[in-house]
C-alpha positions in Angstrom: -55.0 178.0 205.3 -56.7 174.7 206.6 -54.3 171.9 208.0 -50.6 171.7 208.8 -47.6 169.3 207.4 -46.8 165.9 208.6 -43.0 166.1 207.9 -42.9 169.2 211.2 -42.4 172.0 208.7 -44.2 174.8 209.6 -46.3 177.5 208.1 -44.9 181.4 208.0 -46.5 184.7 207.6 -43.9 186.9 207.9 -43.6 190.7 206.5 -47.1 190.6 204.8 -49.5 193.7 204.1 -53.4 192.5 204.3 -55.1 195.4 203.2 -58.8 196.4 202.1 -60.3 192.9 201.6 -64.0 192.9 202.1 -66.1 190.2 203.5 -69.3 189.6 201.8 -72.1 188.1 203.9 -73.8 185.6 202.0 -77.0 184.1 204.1 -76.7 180.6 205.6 -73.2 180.3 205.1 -72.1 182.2 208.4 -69.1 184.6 209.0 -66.4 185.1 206.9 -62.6 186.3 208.2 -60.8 188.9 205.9 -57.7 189.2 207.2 -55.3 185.8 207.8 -57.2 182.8 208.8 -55.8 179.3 209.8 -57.3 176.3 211.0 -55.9 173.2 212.0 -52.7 174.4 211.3 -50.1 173.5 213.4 -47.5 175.9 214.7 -47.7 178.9 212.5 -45.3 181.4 212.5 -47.1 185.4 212.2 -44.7 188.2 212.5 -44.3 191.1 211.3 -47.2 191.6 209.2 -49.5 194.6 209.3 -53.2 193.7 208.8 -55.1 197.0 208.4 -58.5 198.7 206.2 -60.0 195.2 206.2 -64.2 194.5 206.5 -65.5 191.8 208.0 -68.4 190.5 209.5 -65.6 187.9 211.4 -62.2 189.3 212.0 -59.3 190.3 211.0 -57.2 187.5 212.4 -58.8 184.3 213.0 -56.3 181.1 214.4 -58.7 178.3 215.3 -58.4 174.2 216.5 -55.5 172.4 216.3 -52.8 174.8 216.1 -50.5 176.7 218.6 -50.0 180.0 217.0 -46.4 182.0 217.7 -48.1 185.2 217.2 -45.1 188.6 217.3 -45.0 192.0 216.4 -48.0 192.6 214.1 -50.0 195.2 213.6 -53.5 195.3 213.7 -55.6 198.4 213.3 -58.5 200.0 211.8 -60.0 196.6 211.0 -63.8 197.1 210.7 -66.3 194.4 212.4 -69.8 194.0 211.4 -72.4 191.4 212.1 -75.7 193.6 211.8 -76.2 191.4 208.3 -75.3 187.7 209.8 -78.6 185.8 210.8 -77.0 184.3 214.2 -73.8 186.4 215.1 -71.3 184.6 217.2 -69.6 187.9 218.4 -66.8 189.6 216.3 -62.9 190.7 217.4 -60.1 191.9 215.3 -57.7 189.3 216.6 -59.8 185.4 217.5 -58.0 182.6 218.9 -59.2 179.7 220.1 -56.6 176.7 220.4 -58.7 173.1 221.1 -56.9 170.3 219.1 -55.4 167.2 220.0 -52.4 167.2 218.2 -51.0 170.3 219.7 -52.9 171.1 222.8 -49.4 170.3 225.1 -48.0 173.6 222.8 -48.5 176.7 224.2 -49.8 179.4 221.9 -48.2 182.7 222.4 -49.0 186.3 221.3 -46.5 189.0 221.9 -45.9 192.6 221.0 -48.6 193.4 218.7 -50.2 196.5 218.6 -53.9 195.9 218.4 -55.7 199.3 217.6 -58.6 201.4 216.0 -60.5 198.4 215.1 -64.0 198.0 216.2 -63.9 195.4 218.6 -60.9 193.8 219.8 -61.1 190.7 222.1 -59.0 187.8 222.5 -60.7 184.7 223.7 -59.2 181.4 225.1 -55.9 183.2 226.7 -54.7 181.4 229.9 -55.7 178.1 228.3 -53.2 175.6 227.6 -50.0 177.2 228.9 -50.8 180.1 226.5 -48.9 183.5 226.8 -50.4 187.2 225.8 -47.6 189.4 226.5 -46.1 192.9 226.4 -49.2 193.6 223.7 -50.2 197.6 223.1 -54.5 197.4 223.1 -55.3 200.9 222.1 
């Protein structure tokens, strides 16, 4: 999902199952997430969802640029991560967010009580910025 609404309704992701999408690599077009990807999108609500057997050579959860994601109780495990095909990896996580808007850079993101496990690399980037909370989270 790319964008968010101008009338302050916001997207929600709530009591999905994301299971055994595959990410093909295709070269010169970079990195591809398989699990939920938003950009630009505002406030988005994730909750509840469990986000599991996916392959990537990206992520699993990717919430990027102008957006302020309320991120609770999600489950995200045995995710696998693989760049070994992409000509010039950027790094790969299970979970990726990296808030830098304009539009809602005074919101803080916040990620709390997920359980983030079994996946090949987990890493969370761009936590402290902007207010932002990661809290109560299991990391196995």
């Amino acid at each position: 999902m790319s964008g968010y609404a101008l009338d302050g309704e916001r997207a929600e992701f709530i009591g999905n199952l994301v299971q055994g999408n595959k990410t093909l690599t295709i070269p010169g077009f970079g990195t591809s997430p398989t699990g939920i990807y938003l950009a630009d999108a505002g406030t988005p609500l994730i909750k509840n969802n469990i986000i599991t057997g996916n392959y990537s050579n990206d992520s699993a959860l990717r919430l990027i640029g102008d957006i302020a994601p309320l991120v609770i109780q999600n489950m995200i495990y045995g995710n696998q991560l693989d760049q070994s095909q992409v000509i010039a990896p950027a790094g790969a996580s299970a979970v990726i967010v990296v808030p830098n808007g304009k539009s809602f850079r005074n919101y803080p993101s916040i990620i709390a009580s997920n359980t983030i496990a079994d996946n090949t690399y987990v890493v969370i980037p761009s936590i402290g910025q902007y207010g932002n909370q990661l809290s109560n989270q299991r990391l196995v």
